[in-house]
N, C-alpha and C positions, 0 to 999 in steps of 0.2 A: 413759572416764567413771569417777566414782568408784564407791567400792560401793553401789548405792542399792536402794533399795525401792520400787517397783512399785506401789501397791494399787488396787483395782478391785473394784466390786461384781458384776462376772462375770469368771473368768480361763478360758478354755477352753484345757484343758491337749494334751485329742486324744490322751492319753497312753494306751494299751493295760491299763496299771495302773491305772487309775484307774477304768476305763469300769465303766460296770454295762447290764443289758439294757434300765433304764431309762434311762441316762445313757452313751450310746454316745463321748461326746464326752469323758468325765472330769471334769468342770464344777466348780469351786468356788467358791462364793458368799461374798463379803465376804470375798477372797481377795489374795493379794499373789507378789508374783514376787523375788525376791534376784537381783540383777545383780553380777556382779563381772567387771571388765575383759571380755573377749568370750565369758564361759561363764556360764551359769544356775548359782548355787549352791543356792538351794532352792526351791521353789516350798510355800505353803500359807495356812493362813488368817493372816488381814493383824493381827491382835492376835498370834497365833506370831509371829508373823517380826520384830514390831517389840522386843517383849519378848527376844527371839534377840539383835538385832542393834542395839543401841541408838544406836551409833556411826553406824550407815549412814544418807547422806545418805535423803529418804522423799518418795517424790509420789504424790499421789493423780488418779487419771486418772476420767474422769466416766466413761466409757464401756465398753465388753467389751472384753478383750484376748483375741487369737489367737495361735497361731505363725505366723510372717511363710508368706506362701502360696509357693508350692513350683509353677510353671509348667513343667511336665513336657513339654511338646511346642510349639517355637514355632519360626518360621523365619526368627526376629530380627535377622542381618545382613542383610537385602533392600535393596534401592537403586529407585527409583525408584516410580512410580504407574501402577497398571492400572487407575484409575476411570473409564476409556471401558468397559474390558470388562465392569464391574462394570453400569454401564449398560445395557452389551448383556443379564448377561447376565438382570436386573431386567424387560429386555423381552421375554426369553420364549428367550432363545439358551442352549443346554445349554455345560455345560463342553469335554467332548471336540471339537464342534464347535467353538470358540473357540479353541482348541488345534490343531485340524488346518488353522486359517485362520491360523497363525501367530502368535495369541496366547497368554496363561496363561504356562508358566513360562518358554519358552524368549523371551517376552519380558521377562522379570525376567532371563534369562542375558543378556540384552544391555546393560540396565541397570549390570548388575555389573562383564562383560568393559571397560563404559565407565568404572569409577569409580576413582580412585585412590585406593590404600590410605588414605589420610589423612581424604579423605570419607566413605569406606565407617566405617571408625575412627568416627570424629565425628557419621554418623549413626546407627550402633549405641548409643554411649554415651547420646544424646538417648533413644531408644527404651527403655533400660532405666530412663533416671532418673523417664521416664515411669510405669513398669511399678512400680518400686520407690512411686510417690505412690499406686498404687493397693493397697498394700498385699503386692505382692510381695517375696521376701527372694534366690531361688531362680530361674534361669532356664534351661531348655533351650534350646541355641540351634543350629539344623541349618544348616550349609552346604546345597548343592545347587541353588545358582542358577549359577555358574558355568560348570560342564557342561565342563570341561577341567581338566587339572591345575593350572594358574596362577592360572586362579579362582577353584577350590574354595581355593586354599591362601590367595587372599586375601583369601576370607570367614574362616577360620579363625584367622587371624593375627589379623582384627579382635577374634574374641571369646576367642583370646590376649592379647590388649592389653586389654580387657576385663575378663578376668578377674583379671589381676594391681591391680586398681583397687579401693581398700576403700571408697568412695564409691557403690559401685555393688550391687546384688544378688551375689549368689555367680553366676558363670556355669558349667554345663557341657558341651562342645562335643559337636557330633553331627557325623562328616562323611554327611551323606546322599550316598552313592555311588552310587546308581541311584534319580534323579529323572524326568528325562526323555533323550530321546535329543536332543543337538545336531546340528544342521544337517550339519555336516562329516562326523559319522558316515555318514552314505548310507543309513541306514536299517536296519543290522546291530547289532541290540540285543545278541546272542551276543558280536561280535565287541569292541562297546563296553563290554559286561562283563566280556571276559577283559582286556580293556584294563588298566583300572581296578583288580583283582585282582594281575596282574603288576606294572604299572608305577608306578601311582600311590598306592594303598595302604601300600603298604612303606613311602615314603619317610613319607605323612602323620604312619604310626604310630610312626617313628623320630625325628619331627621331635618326638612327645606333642604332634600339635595336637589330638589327639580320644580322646575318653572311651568315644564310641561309634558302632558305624557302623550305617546308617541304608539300607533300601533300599522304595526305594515297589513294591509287589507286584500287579498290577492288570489287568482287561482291557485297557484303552489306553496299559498301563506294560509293565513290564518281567514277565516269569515266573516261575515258582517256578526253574524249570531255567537263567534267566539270575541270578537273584539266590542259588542256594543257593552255588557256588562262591566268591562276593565275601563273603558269610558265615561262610562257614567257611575262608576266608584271612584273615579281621577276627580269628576267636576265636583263630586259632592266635598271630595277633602279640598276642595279651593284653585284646585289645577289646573289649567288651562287643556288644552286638546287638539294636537295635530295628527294626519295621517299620512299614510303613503297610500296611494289610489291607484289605481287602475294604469300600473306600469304594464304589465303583462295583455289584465282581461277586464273589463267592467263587469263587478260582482257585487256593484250597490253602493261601492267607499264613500263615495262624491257625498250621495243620498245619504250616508250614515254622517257624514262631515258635514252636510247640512242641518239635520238633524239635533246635532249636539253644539249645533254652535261653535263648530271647530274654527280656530286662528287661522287653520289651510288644509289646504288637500292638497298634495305633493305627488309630482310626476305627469299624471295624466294622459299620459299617451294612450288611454283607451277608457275613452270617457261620451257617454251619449246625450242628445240633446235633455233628458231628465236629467242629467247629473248636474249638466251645465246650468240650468236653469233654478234646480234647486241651491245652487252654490250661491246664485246672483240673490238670491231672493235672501239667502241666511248670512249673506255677506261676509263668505269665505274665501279669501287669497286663493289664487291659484298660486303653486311654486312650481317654477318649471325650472329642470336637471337636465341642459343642452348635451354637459359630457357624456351623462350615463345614456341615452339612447343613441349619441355617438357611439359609445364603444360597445354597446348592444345592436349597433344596423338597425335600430326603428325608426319607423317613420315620427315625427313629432307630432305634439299634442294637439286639436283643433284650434289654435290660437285664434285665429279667424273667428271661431264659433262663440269664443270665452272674451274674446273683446268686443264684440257685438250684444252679448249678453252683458255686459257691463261690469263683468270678472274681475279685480283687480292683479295684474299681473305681477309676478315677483320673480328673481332669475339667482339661482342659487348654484354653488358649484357641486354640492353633493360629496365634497370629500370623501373619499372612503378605499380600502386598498383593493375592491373591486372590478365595480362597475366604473368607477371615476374616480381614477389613481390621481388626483391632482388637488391642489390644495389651491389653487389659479381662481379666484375667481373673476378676474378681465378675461380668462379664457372661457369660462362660463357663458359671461357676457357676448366674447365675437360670436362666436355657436349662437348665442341668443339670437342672435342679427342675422347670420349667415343661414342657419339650418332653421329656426324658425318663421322669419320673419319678422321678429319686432323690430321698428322702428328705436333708431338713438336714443330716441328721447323713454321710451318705453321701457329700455334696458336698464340706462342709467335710473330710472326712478325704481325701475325693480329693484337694482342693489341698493337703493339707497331710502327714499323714503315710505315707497312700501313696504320694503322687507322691515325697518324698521317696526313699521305700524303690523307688522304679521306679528311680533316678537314683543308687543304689550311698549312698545321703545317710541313711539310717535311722541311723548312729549320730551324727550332724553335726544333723543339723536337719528340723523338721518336725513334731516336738512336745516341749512346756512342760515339762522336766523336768532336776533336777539333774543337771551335768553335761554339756549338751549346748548348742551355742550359742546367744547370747542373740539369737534368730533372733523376731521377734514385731512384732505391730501393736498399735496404738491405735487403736480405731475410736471415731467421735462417733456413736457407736449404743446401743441400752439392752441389746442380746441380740442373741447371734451369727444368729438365725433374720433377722436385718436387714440382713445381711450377702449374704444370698440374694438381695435384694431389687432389680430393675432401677433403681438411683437415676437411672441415666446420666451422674455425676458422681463423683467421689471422695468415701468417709468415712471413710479412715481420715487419722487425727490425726497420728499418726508412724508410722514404717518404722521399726526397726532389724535392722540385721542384724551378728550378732557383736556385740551392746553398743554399738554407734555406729551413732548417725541417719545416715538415708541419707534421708529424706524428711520432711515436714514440723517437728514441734518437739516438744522433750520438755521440760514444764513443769510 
């Protein structure tokens, strides 16, 4: 795209610099953005920049502009549908229980072990171009349906082939290596993690399929004592470190995610003031999954306790054909506001420049500011507080990310 001009009667920049205690967000009014090829050149008021830049082509957008949203936790290579179970579990059936009758994930590992790289491929790319029309730029995307080496590596590959796509959100890979236990394992969750640690690990992290490894930490999962090992043979090969914590029960995850230094601890709905404290202290994200404890009837995480502790907050939608059948993540976001608590301002920085910074991405993107990609939405909204808001529909106008549309039209 050429050099153009941006303007907009609200630009929320979410920029750190900018923020005030009144204006958490960095806001500017009657404001404009400087695009040049895939990077932000300046961001500020729309009379500056036009007077700056007289040459640059200029469009004026009706609506608030964002940084493109930043989906920090999703498990977006999936195959197949679980809306029988979703059914069950609507009629009153608990998760674990659906899980120990042979549904939940190790029926998504059956879906996967059946799909051929080329389908799996082709319905990932669907999924994000999805995700990209709802104003995302940014996608975590977890293996862990697989449950073997051959199928983890061929979710992986998918969102290898993914990622190399300028059409598409920026992707980056998680191998979640302790999901569930597979059938063929026999039931030895120890022996299934040292598995994973020795044999399969190496290869993934040799291969650069994953940015990050990913272990679900749980009473009806895996342990602190099966998952600290496969952690700490991720950081030594250069790997980052996220969990899933204490959706069910606190069994230490927080503490182990503090411990190693993890990028987050994901979920939290059953988290106690050590966990919390430990997290603050080792400066781990919190990620919170409003949908999944929606369609789980849980009460939400201690937000109160984790914003007090100085937690930083991140709000992710959890994709998955689960617990949170949606690829939404402004639906993410209302839930954020509605069923947790956080504040506009809190949400919006969760998708966007926290989650960023969860995902190694804080100098790449995630907020409006010279220098950094032209990562950003167009919403047909008057103010980003609309943005909050349960539409059940798409409003934003364009996606781009890096300077080129990836979703709707820039006119």
């Amino acid at each position: 795209m050429p050099r153009t001009i941006i303007a907009c009667a609200r630009l929320v920049t979410c920029d750190a610099a900018r923020a005030t205690l009144a204006d958490p967000l960095g806001t500017i009014e009657d404001a404009a953005i400087l695009l040049d090829g895939p990077l932000i050149t300046a961001v500020g008021p729309a009379a500056e920049l036009r007077g700056r830049y007289p040459e640059a082509r200029s469009i004026v957008a009706p609506g608030v502009i964002t940084p493109g949203l930043v989906d920090a936790h999703t498990h977006a290579p999936w195959m197949g549908s679980r809306d029988a179970e979703y059914a069950l579990r609507m009629s009153g059936a608990g998760y674990e229980a659906i899980a120990a009758a042979g549904g939940g994930i190790v029926a998504s590992m059956r879906a996967v072990r059946a799909s051929t790289p080329a389908a799996m491929a082709d319905a990932l790319r669907a999924r994000l171009l999805r995700m990209a029309s709802l104003g995302v730029t940014t996608v975590e995307a977890k293996s862990g349906y697989g449950l073997d080496e051959a199928s983890e590596r061929k979710q992986l590959e998918a969102v290898a082939e993914a990622s190399r796509a300028d059409d598409l959100p920026r992707v980056v890979a998680t191998y979640l290596a302790l999901h569930a236990l597979p059938p063929e394992a026999g039931g030895d969750r120890a022996a299934y993690a040292a598995r994973v640690a020795a044999e399969w690990l190496p290869g993934i992290a040799a291969a650069g399929l994953a940015v990050f490894v990913d272990a679900y930490v749980d009473r009806s999962a895996f342990s602190v004592a099966d998952a600290r090992p496969v952690l700490r043979r991720a950081r030594e090969l250069g790997l980052g470190v996220r969990l899933h914590a204490g959706q069910f029960a606190d069994v230490g995850a927080a503490e182990l995610a503090a411990e190693l230094g993890a990028a987050s601890a994901d979920h939290l709905e059953q988290i106690g003031l050590p966990g919390i404290e430990a997290m603050a202290r080792a400066g781990v994200r919190a990620v919170l999954l409003p949908v999944a404890s929606f369609t789980l009837r849980q009460d939400p995480p201690p937000v109160a306790a984790l914003r007090a502790a100085g937690v930083p907050l991140v709000v992710a939608s959890d994709a998955n054909p689960g617990t949170a059948p949606t690829e939404s993540l402004p639906l993410a976001l209302a839930l954020a506001v509605r069923s947790y608590g956080l504040s506009v301002a809190e949400a919006l920085l969760g998708a966007t420049r926290e989650a960023a910074a969860s995902l190694g991405l804080a100098a790449t993107t995630g907020v409006l500011r010279e220098g950094l990609a032209a990562d950003l939405v167009l919403w047909d909204l008057p103010h980003e507080r609309a943005v909050l808001q349960p539409w059940g529909l798409s409003r934003a106008r364009c996606t781009l990310r890096a300077g080129a549309v990836i979703a709707g039209h820039l006119s």
